[in-house]
C-alpha positions in Angstrom: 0.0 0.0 0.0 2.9 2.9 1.2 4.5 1.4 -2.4 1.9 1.9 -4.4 1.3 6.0 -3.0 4.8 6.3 -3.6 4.8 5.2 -7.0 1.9 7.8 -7.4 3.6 10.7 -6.6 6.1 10.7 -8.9 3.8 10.3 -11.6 1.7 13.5 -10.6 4.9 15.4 -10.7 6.5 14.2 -13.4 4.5 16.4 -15.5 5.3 19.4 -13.6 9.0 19.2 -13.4 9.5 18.2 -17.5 7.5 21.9 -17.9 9.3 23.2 -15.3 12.5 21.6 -17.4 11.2 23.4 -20.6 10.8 26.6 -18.8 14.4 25.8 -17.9 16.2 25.1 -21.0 14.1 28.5 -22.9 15.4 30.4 -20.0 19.0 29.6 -20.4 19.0 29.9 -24.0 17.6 32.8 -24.0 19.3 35.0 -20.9 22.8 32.9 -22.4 22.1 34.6 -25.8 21.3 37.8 -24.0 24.5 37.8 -21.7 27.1 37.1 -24.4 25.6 39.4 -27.0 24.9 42.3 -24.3 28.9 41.9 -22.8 30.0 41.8 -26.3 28.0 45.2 -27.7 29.5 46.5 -23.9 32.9 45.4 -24.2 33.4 46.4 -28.4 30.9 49.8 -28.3 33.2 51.5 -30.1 34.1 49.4 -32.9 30.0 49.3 -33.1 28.9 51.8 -34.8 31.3 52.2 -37.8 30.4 48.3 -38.3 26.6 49.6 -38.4 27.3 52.7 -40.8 28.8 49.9 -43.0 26.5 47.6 -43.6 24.1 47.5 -46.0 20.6 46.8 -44.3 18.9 50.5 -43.7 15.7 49.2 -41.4 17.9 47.5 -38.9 20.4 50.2 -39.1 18.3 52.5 -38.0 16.9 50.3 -35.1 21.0 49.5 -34.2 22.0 53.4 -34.1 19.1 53.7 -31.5 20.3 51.2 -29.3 24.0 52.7 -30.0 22.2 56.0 -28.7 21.8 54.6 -25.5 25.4 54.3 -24.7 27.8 51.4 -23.4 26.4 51.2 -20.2 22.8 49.7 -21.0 24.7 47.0 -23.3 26.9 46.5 -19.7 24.1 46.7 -17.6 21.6 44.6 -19.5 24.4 41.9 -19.9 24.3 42.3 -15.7 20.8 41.2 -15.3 20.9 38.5 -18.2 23.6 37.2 -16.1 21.4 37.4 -12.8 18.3 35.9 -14.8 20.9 32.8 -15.8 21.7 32.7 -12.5 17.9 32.3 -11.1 17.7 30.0 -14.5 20.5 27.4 -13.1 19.1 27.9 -9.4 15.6 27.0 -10.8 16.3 23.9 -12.7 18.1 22.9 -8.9 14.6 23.3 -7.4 15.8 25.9 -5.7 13.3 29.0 -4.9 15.7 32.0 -4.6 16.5 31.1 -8.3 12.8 32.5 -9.2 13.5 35.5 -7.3 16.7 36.3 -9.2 14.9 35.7 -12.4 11.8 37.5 -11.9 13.3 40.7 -10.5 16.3 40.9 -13.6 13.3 39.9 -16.2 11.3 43.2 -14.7 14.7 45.3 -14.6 15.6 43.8 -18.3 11.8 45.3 -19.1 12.4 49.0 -17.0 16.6 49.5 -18.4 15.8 50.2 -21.7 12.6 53.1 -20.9 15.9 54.6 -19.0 18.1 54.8 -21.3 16.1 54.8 -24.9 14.2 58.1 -25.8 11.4 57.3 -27.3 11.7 53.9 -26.3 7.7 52.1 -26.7 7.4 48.8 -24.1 6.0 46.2 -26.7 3.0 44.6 -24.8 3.8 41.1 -25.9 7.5 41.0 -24.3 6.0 42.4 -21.3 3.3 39.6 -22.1 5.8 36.7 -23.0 7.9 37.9 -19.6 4.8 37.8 -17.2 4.2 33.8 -18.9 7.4 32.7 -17.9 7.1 34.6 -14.5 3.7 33.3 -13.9 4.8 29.6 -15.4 7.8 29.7 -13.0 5.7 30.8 -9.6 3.4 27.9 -10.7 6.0 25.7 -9.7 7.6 27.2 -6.4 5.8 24.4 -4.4 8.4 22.0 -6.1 11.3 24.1 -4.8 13.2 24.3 -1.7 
């Protein structure tokens, strides 16, 4: 009988833990992708913006000079909390709870550090959208977390 309950609640978690898992691996790729192309724009800003003049795309050129507008320090400081959301990712996928904290207060500042430093700067709604999912998806599962 004690067997079969514990053969049960694995099963009812399984589940929960393979999203959670999911939520895990989009998490990493994404704040991994954010940190190293963040800390490279920081570290190489100057050698950015003669690459941009260069090149021949005008739509994303214009989109590129804006961001270059907003100086090395948002490239530096949106690399810091991509590094802190990676952090909260790894902690997360060890069950542990602080990790959602980490990741839901750098996914806020990651939505706030560019209405700072951009003029003109329009929040979309659906990264503020796609940000409160994952949020909301993560806080879901702090009952499986130490």
């Amino acid at each position: 009988m004690a067997d079969e309950q514990f053969d049960q609640q694995p099963k009812e978690t399984a589940p929960r833990l393979t999203f959670l898992k999911i939520l895990c691996i989009t998490s990493f790729i994404g704040g991994g992708l954010g940190l190293i192309s963040y800390l490279f724009c920081g570290i190489f800003f100057d050698s950015l913006g003669p690459a941009i003049e260069s090149s021949g795309f005008a739509m994303q050129r214009d989109i590129m000079l804006m961001l270059l507008a907003a100086g090395r320090w948002f490239f530096l400081i949106n690399a810091v909390f991509f590094g802190l959301s990676l952090f909260g990712t790894i902690r997360m996928w060890n069950l542990r709870k602080v990790g959602f904290h980490f990741y839901a207060m750098s996914q806020i500042a990651l939505l706030i550090v560019p209405l700072l430093f951009m003029r003109g700067y329009a929040e979309t709604i659906p990264q503020a959208m796609i940000t409160g999912v994952f949020i909301f998806s993560y806080a879901s599962h702090l009952r499986f977390m130490k």
